[in-house]
N, C-alpha and C positions, 0 to 999 in steps of 0.2 A: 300634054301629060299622056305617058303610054298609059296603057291597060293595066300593066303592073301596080305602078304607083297611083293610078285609082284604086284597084283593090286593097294595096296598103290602107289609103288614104280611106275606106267605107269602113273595113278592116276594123280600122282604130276607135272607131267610133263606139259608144255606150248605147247600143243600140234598146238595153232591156228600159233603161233610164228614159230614152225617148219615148218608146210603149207606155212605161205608167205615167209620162208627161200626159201623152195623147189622150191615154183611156180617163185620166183628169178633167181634161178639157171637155170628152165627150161627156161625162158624166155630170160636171157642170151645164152645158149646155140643153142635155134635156130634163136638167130641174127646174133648171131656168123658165124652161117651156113649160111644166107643168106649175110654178110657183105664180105665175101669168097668164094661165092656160085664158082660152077666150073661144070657144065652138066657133063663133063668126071672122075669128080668123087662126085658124090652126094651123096654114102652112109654116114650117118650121123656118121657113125664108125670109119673113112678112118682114120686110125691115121698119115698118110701124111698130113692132113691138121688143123688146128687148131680146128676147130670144133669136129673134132676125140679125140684130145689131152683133149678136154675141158671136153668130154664125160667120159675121167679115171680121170682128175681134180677130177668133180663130184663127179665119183663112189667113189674116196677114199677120198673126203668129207664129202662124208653118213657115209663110216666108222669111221673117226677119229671124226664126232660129237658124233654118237651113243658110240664112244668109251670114251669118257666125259661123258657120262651122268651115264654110270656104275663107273666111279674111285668116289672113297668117296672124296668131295667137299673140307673138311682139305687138300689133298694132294693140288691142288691150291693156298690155305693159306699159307704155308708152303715152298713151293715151288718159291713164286712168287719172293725174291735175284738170287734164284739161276737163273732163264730164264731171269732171267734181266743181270743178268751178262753173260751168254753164248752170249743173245743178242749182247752187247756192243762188245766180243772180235768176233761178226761175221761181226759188223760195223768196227770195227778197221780190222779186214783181208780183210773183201774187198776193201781196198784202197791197198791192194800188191797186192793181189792174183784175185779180181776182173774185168770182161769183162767190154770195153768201149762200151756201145750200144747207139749211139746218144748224144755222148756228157756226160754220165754218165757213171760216172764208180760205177756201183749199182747192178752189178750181180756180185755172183760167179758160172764156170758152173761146171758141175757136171752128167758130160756124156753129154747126149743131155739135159737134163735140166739146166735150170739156176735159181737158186733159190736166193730172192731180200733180205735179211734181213731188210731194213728198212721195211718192212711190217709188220715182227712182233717185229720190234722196238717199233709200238705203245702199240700192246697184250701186251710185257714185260714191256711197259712203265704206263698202267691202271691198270696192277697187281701188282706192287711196289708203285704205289701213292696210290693204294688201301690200299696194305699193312703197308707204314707208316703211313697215316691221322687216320686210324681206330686206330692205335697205341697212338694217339695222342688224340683222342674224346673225352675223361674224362675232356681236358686243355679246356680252353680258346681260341680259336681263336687268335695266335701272329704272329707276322714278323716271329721269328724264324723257325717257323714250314711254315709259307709260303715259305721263304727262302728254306728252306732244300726239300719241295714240287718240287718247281717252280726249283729244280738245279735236280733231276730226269729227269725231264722233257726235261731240255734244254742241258741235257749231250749226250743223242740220237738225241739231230738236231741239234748239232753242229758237229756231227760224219757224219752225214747226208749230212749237206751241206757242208761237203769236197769232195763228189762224184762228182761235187755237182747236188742235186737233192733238186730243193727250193721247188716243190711241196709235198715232201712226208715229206720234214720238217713243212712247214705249218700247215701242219696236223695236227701236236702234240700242235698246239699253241690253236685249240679247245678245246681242257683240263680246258682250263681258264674256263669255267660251270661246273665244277667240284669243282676250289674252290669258283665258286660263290655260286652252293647251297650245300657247307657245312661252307658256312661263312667265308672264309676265305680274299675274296673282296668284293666287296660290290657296287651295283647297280649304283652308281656315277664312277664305275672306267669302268664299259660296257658301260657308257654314256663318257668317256673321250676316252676311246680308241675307240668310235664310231667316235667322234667328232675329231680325229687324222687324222684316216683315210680320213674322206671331208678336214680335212685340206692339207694334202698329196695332194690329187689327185686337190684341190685350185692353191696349188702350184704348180701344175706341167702344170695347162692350164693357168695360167694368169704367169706376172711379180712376183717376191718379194716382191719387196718394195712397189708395187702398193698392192699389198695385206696387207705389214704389217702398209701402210699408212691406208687401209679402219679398218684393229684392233684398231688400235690408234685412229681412229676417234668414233668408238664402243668404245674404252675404256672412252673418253672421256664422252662422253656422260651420260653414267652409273654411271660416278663419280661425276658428278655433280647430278645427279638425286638423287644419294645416296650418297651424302657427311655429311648426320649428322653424320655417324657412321664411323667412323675410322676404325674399323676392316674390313666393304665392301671394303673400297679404297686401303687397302693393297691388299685382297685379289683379288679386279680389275687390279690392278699393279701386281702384283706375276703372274697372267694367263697373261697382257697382256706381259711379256718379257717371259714367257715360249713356250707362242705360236710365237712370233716372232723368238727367241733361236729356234724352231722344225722346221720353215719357210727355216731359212739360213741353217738346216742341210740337207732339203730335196735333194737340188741339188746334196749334198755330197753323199749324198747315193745312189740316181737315177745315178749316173755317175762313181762310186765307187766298189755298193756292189751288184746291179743288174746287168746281164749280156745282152749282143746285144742284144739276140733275145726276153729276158724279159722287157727291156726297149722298144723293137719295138711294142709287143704284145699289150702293157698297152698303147703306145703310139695312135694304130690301135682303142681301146676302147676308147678312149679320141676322136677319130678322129682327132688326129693332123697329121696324116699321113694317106694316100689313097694308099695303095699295092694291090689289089687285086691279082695279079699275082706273087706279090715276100713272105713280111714276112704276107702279110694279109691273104695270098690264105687257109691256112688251114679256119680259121676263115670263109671266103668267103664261100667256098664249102660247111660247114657243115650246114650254112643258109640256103645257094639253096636246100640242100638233104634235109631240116628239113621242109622248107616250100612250096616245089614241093608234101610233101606227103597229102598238104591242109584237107579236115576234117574227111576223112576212111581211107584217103592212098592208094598206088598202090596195092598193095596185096603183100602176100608173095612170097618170092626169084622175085620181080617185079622192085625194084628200080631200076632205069638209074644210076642217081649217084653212088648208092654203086656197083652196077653190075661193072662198068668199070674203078674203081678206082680210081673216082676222087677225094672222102673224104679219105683222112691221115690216118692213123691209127686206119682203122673205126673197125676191131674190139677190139679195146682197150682204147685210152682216148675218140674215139669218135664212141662209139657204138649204142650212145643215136640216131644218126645222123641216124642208120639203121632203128630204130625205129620210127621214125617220119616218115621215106621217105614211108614208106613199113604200117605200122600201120596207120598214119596219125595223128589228132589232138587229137582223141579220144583215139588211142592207146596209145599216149604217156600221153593221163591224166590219166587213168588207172593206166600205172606205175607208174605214179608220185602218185597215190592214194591209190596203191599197199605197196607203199615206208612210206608215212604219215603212214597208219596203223600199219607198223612196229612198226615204230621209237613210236610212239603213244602209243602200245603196249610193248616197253620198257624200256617208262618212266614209266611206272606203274607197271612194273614188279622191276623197282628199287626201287620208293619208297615205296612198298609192303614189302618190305626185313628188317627182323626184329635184325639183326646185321648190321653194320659201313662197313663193309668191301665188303659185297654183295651191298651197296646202291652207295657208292662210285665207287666200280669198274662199277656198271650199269651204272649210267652216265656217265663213260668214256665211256663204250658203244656207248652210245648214240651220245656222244659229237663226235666221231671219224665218224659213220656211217654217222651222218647228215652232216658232212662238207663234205665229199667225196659226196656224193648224191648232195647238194646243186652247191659247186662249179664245180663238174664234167658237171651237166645240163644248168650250167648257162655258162661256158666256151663255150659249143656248139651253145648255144644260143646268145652271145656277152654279156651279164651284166656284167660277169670279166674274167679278163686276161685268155689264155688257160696255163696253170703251169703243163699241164701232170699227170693228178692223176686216178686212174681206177674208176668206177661207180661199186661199192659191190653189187658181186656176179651174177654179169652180164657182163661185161668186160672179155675179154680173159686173160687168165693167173693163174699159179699154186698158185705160192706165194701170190698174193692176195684172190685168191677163200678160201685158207686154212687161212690164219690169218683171216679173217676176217668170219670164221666157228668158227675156234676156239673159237676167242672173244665171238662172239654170243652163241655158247652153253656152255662155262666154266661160264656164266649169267645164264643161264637157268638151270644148274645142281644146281647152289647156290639157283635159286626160287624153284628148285625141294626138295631142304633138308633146306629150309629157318623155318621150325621150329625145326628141331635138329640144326642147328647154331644160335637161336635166344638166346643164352647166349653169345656168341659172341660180346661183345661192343666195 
């Protein structure tokens, strides 16, 4: 390769995208340190302690991105059955061969590491949607191709939540903006399955039939307002027994298909229950650590709360909690501003992509990054349920630092050669 087509070849690259990868990781890494802090071993190296660990994380995340950006971008294309299927038989082994760590059985170990396959359940899962909708672009937008989309998808979280792990299945249910902007659903169904949800959580703070007597009285209403057209008052009758039918299944499933400590969690957000010392206390503590670090924060390796181990799993679902205590309000808008830019920066990098297959995998990208981001911040914060999911590439741990590398620059190589793939449709 001449000197030319290396500069082409650096050229091309998203290099600002890499920066807030990196400044990610760095900023992970020393909250890490401080979320574990230990006087008696401070070097940031120690590989006895997680922060040591997070440091070779890192290092062999530099390599295995920079090692994507040199494979020719077809091998991905090409590729994307076959990691979809290695995936699935690594979901199916770890329900034998898999470690129970907290109620999930979502590791396999593998010496001293344990490596999560639902992590890169979703990688192999935005690289086989990718790969069949781009297959499909030339069609019409149909059921069939939604069908065969949306059963990709729900074949790794049904694998998933046999571990069961209902946060890392969630995950995949982002994907839904994926077939929204390639057309595949359509703006009325993000407004029903919005309006599902208030209905859910209606359900779950009031009565039933106190509920589905105020529908009925809404339905009634509407029918009469709009009774010249026949077609309105079916379709007012059709919603009002669907959402009454969704009402009576809520109980079934709150009692059914969530588990104790998920029911308690959602219950503590509702505030129909007051724990602060039993199923509330994670939730409790990461308040106190998040709003003790009020508008600079205590400084670094400073927090009370994180020093003495009162926040859970702080450096992992709840690392955000390091951040605030220690950063303070300003620190933690930063990140959160840090994060916008990304995400912001890789919507445009998808719809910049002048093939099917690079535009489509971006917005899984995107779809995947922002709901970890969103519901990990808002977990610590109280807005919804805590479900256990990492904050990318800030969060301790291998298996997530690397899938969600991977993800991000197997994007970045396709914007990197997005005009030799622009014949690609």
């Amino acid at each position: 390769m001449n000197s030319l087509q290396k500069k082409s070849f650096f050229g091309q690259i998203d290099w600002w995208t890499i920066c807030l990868w990196f400044m990610l990781c760095m900023i992970g890494w020393f909250n890490i340190h401080a979320a574990v802090y230990d006087p008696d071993q401070s070097s940031l190296f120690n590989l006895n302690t997680n922060y040591g660990k997070q440091s070779i994380f890192i290092g062999t995340a530099l390599i295995i991105g920079f090692s994507i950006l040199i494979i020719d971008a077809n091998f991905f294309i090409s590729s994307a059955p076959f990691v979809y299927f290695i995936v699935i038989l690594l979901l199916i082994a770890v329900l034998v061969v898999g470690r129970n760590v907290g109620g999930n059985q979502a590791w396999i170990p593998l010496g001293s590491f344990r490596l999560q396959p639902s992590e890169f359940g979703k990688l192999a899962t935005c690289l086989l949607l990718a790969f069949y909708l781009s297959n499909q672009i030339t069609k019409h937008p149909n059921l069939k191709t939604l069908f065969f989309g949306a059963s990709i998808v729900l074949f790794p979280v049904m694998l998933v939540m046999l571990q069961p792990d209902t946060g890392s299945a969630l995950a995949f249910f982002a994907l839904i903006f994926v077939f929204y902007r390639e057309g595949y659903v359509g703006t009325q169904v993000l407004v029903i399955g919005g309006l599902a949800i208030i209905l859910f959580l209606l359900a779950l703070l009031f009565n039933q039939w106190i509920l589905i007597g105020v529908l009925a009285t809404a339905a009634g209403i509407f029918m009469y307002l709009l009774r010249r057209k026949r077609k309105n008052l079916i379709n007012i009758a059709v919603l009002f027994l669907a959402s009454s039918m969704y009402i009576l299944c809520v109980d079934f499933a709150y009692d059914h298909i969530l588990q104790t400590h998920q029911r308690n969690r959602i219950d503590i957000i509702l505030g129909k229950i007051d724990d602060p010392r039993g199923q509330g206390y994670n939730l409790n503590q990461s308040m106190i650590a998040i709003g003790s670090g009020q508008l600079f924060g205590k400084g670094y390796l400073q927090g009370t709360q994180t020093k003495y181990n009162f926040v859970p799993e702080q450096s992992t679902d709840f690392i955000f909690c390091t951040v605030g205590e220690e950063w303070g309000f300003v620190g933690s808008f930063l990140l959160i501003a840090v994060y916008l830019a990304l995400l912001i920066r890789l919507v445009n990098i998808a719809e910049r992509q002048r093939f099917a297959f690079g535009r489509i995998y971006g917005y899984g990208v995107v779809s995947i990054i922002f709901f970890h981001f969103f519901i990990n911040i808002g977990m610590t914060i109280g807005i919804v349920p805590v479900i256990g999911i990492p904050l990318p590439f800030i969060s301790y741990g291998g298996s997530s630092l690397w899938s969600f590398t991977i993800l991000l620059f197997i994007l970045l190589k396709f914007d990197s050669s997005r005009k030799g793939l622009s014949n690609i449709s």
